[in-house]
C-alpha positions in Angstrom: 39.9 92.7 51.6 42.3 93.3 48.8 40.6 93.6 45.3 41.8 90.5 42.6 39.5 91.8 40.3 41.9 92.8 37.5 45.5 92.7 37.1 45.9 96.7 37.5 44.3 96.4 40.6 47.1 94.4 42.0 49.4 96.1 44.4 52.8 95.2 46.4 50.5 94.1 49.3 48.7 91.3 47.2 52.4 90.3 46.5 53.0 90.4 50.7 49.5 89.0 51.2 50.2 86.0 48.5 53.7 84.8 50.4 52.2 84.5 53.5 49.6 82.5 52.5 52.2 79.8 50.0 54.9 80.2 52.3 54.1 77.0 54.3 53.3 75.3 50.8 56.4 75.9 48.5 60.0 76.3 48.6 62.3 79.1 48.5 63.9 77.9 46.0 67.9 78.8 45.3 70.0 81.1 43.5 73.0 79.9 41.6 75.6 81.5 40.2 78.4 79.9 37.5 82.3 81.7 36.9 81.6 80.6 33.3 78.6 81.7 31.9 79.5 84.7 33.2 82.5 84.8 31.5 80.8 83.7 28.6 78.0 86.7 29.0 79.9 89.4 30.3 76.8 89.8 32.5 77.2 88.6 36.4 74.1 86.4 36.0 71.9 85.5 39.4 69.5 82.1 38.1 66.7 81.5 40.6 65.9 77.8 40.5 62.4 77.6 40.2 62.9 73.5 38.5 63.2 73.0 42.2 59.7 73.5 43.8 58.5 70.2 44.3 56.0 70.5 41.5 59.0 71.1 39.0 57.6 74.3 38.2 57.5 78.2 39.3 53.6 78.0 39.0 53.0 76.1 42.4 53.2 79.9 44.2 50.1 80.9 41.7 48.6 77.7 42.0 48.9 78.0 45.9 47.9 81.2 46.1 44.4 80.7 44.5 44.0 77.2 45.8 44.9 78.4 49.4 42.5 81.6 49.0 39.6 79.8 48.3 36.2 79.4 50.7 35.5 76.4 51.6 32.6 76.1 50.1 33.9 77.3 46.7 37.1 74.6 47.5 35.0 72.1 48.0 33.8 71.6 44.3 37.4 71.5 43.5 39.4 73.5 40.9 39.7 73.2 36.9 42.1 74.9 34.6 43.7 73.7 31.2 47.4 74.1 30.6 50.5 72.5 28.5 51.9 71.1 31.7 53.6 73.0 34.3 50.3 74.6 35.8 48.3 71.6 35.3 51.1 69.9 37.9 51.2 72.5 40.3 47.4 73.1 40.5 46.8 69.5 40.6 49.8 69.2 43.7 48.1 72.5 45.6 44.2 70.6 45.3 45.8 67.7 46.3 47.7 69.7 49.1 44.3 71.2 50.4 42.0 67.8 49.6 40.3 69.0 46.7 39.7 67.7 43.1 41.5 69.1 40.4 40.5 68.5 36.9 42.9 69.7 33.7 42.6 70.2 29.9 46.1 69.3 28.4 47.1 69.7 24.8 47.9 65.6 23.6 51.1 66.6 22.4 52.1 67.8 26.2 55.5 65.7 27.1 54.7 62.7 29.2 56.5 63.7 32.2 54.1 66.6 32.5 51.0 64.2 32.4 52.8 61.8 35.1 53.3 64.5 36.9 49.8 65.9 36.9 48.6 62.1 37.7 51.1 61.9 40.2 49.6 64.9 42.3 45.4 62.9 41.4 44.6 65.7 38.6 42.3 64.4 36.6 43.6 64.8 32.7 41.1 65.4 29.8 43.1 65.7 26.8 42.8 68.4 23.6 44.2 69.3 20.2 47.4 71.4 20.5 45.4 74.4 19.8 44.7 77.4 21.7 40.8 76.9 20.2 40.7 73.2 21.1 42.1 73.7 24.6 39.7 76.4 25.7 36.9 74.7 23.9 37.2 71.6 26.1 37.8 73.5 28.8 34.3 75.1 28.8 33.0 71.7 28.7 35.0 70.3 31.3 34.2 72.7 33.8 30.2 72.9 33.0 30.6 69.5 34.3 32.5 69.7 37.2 31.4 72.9 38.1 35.0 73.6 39.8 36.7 77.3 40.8 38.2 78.0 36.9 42.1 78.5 37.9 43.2 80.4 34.6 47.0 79.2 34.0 48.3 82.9 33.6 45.5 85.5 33.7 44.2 85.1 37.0 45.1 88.0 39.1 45.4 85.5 42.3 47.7 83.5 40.0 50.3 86.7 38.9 50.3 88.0 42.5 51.8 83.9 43.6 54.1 84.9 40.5 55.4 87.8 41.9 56.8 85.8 45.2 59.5 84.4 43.3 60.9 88.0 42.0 60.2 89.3 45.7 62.5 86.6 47.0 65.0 86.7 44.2 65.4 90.7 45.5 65.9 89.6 48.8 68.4 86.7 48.0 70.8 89.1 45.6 70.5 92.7 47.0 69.5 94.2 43.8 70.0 93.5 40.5 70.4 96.1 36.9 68.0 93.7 35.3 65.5 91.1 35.4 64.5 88.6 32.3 62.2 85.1 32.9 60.7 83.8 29.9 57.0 84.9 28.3 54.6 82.5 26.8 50.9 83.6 28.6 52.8 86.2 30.6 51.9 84.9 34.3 55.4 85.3 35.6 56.8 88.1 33.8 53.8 89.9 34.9 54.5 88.9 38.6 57.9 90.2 38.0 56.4 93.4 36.9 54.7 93.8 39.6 57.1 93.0 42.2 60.2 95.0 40.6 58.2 97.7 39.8 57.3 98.6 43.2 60.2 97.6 44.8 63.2 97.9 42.0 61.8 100.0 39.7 65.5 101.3 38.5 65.6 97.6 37.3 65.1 97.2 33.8 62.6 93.9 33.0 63.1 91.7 29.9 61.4 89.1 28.3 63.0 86.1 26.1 60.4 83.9 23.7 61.1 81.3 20.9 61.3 83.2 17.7 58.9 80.2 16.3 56.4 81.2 18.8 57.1 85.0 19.5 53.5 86.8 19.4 54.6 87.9 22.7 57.8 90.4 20.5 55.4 91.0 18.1 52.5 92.2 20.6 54.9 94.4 22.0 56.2 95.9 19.1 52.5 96.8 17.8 51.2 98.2 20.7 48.3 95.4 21.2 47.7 91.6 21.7 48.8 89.4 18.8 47.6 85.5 19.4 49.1 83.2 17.5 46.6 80.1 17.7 49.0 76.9 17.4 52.4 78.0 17.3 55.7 75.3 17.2 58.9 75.5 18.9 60.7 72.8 21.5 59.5 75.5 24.3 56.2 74.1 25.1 55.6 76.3 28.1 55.6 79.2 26.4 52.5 78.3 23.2 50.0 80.8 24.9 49.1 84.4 24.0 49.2 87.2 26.4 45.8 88.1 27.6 44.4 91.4 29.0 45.6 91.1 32.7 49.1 90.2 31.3 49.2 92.5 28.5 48.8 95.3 30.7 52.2 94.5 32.8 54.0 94.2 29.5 53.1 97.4 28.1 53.3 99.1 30.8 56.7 97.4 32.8 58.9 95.7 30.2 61.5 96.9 28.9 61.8 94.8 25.8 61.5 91.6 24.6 64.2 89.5 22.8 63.5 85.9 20.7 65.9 83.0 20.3 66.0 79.9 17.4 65.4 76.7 18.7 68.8 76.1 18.0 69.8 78.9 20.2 67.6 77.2 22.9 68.9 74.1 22.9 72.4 75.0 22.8 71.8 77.6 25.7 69.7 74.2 27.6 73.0 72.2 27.5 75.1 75.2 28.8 73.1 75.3 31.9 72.7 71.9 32.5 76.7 71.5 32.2 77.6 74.5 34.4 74.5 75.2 36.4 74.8 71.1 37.0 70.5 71.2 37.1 68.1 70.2 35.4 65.2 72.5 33.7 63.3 72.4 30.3 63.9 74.4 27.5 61.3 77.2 28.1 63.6 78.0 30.7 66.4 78.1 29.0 65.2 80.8 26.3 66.2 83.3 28.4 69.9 82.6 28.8 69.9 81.6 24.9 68.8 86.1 24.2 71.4 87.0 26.8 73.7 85.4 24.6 72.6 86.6 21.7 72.5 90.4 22.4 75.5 90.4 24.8 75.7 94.5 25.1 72.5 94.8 26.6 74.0 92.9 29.5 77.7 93.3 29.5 78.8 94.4 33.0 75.1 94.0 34.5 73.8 92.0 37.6 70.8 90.0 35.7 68.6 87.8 37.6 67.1 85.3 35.3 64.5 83.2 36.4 64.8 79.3 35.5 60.8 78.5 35.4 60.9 74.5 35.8 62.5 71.5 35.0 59.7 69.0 34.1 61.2 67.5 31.1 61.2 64.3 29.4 64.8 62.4 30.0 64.6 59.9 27.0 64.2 62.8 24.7 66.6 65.4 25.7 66.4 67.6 22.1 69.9 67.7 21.6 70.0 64.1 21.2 67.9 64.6 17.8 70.8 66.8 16.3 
């Protein structure tokens, strides 16, 4: 039995272990390439569409991976988590895949396509302030109620190691790469990526991108220890979460560094991707594309994968429509 316990206790094997078990229940989702935003970058950039699992959202392989690991007996009083949307959906489309209940704490403020979604797939919604506080406070009350297997969005070891699938097949699907960068709110994927590139690339270099309005990721980094901003702001909304201890110890001990972007910078770098990559994603996942941009030499000439992390976003108010 391999240990979950923490996230140094995870190994290349839970990573193996993990894909096995998701494989029937995901996709292998695809990597695009575009002739101009390379151009524009300098970079040969590799984008793994994660906006196409059928949840809209990277998070399904984590989601899976603890769903699918569960007992019965634990399964059957269901799952709970709380989250600003993406992990909510994919947790509430794995119960729903297995037959369980799934019961979510979601910040009111979460864009509506991220609560149909969650309906969409029977998770039950209880809604909070937009508050790390508020959220995990009615969390705690939600599941003393329900009593169902506490899914944590991000720090759950079973949760990273379903993360690191998605770096283990974007390996496979480009040969090798000079660098890696995904976005970092909680840290769940970046810390997959860790793990995965670490033990299987570790030559790569592994970077991080986060919304300058909501960078206590940078800012953890830089000081050597967890910074948690408690209600940050930016047009990112998967990425308002502070690192915790199992994902704080991938990024202090596996990234490289971590760059920020404006929300201007975001935006800009969300309608560049939808015009040349020709899909659809959100603007957490366009952060990282918008630092690439911004500190061109650290890629010029490099093979970068970047990891797109989902494309749940709200059509009647694409944000460059309100500048």
């Amino acid at each position: 039995m391999l240990d979950y316990s923490t996230g140094a206790a995870l190994t290349i094997e839970h990573v193996r272990e993990a894909h096995e078990r998701i494989r029937p229940h995901i996709r292998r989702t695809p990597v695009l390439t575009s002739d101009h935003l390379d151009a524009l970058t300098g970079a040969t950039l590799f984008f793994k569409c994660e906006n196409l699992q059928e949840p809209g959202a990277f998070k399904v392989r984590g989601a899976c991976n603890a769903v699918f690991g569960l007992d019965d007996g634990a399964a059957a009083k269901g799952v709970a988590t709380h989250s600003s949307g993406n992990h909510a959906s994919c947790l509430s489309y794995a119960a729903m895949l297995r037959g369980i209940p799934c019961n979510v704490v979601m910040p009111r403020t979460a864009p509506q396509a991220k609560k149909d979604t969650v309906r969409r797939y029977g998770g039950r919604i209880t809604e909070c302030d937009p508050s790390t506080s508020s959220r995990e406070e009615t969390f705690a009350r939600v599941q003393a109620e329900t009593g169902g297997d506490f899914v944590h969005p991000y720090n759950d070891p079973r949760v990273i190691a379903g993360q690191a699938t998605c770096s283990l097949e974007l390996l496979e699907q480009t040969g090798g790469l000079d660098a890696v960068i995904a976005p970092i709110g909680g840290g769940g994927m970046i810390s997959g990526t860790c793990l995965t590139v670490s033990n299987l690339a570790p030559e790569t270099a592994i970077y991080a991108a986060e919304p300058e309005q909501a960078d206590d990721a940078f800012r953890s980094f830089k000081a050597g220890h967890i910074i948690a901003d408690d209600a940050p702001e930016t047009i990112a909304d998967g990425l308002l979460v502070p690192l915790k201890d199992n994902t704080w110890y991938f990024v202090k001990t596996h990234v490289t560094d971590i760059f920020t972007a404006s929300e201007q910078e975001i935006i800009e770098a969300m309608k560049l991707t939808w015009k040349h990559l020709r899909v659809v994603m959100e603007p957490s996942s366009a952060v990282p594309l918008a630092t690439i941009l911004k500190h061109p030499g650290v890629f010029k000439g490099k093979r970068v994968g970047v990891i797109i992390t989902g494309g749940n976003v709200d059509l009647d108010k694409l944000p460059w429509l309100k500048w």
